[in-house]
N, C-alpha and C positions, 0 to 999 in steps of 0.2 A: 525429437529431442529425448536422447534417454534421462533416467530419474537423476543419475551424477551429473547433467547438464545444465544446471540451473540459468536464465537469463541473468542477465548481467545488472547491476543495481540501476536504479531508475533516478535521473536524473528530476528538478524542481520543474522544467520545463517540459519533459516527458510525463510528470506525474499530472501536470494541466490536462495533456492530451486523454491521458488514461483516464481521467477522472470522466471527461464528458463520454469515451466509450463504455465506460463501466456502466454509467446513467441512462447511456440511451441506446446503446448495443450497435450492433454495425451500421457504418455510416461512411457518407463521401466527406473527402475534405472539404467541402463547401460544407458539409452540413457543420461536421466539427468546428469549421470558422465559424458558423453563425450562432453556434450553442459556447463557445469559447468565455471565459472570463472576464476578459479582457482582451482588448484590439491586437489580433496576430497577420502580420501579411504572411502572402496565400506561399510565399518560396519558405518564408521559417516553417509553418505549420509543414511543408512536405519535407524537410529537412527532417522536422521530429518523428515523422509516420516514417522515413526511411528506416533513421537508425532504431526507432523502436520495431521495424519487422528485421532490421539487423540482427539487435538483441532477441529476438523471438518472443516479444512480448505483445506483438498482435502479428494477427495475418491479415491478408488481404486476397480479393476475389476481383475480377473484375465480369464489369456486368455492362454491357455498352459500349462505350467511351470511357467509362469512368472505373475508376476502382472502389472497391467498397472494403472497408478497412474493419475488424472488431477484435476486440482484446482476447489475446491467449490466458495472459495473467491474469489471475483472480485477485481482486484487491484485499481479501485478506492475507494472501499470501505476501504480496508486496508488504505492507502492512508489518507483518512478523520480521518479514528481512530486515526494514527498514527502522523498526524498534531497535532489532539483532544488534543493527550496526551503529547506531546511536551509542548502547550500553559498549559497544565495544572500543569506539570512541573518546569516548565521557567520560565512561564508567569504568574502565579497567573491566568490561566487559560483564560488569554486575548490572542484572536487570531490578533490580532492586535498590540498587543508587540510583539507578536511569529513573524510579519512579519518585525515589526517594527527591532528587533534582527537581522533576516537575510540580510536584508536591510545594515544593520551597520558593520555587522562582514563579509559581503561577496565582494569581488572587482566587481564589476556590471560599465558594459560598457554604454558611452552615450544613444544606441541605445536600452540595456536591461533597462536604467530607462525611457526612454520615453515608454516603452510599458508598463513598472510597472504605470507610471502613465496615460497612455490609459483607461489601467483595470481599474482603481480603479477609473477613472471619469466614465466611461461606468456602473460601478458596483452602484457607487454613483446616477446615474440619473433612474437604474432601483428600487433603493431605494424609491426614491423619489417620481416614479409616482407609485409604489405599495403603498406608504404611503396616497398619493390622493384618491386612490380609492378606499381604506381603509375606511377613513374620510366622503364618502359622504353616 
């Protein structure tokens, strides 16, 4: 897959799957069923491992009988897309609304908004001296 090839967005359902490869690194679908969320029969779990080696968001090896499946995607990368497309959604594509929104609709404890606002001074002053150095 070249760099302009991006996989394709990751579905609530495929993000299940991805979640337990991320966690526990390559695995059979049996094992993924047994590490699973929540109760998935064994034809949707290969349905999801299809389309996700579809999308190119894991590969698979076979070793046996069996195949052995592990994620391409990196979950931070998924992660950033999936912000991406929230703000762009939501937010008329401002990630700043997008936070602004969770901010508003989420009950956030004293000690979770003092570090919201930690970041975002921390974040602010790395701005600022990339903008300097920028300038000269």
């Amino acid at each position: 897959m070249t760099k302009k090839q991006q996989p394709m967005a990751l579905t609530p359902g495929e993000i299940e799957v991805m979640q337990v490869l991320w966690e526990q690194g390559e695995l059979k679908p049996t094992e993924i069923e047994e590490r699973f969320p929540r109760p998935i029969k064994n034809a949707a779990l290969r349905f999801q491992l299809k389309t996700l080696l579809e999308k190119g968001h894991v590969t698979r090896r076979k070793e046996g009988k069996a195949y052995l499946y592990q994620a391409v995607t990196q979950r931070e990368g998924a992660f950033k897309k999936m912000t991406r497309r929230l703000a762009e959604s939501f937010c008329q594509g401002s990630t700043a609304g997008l936070i602004a929104e969770l901010i508003k609709s989420e009950e956030l404890s004293p000690s979770e908004i003092k570090e919201l606002q930690e970041l975002a001074a921390q974040r602010g002053a790395k701005t600022k001296s990339s903008r300097r150095r920028e300038s000269k």
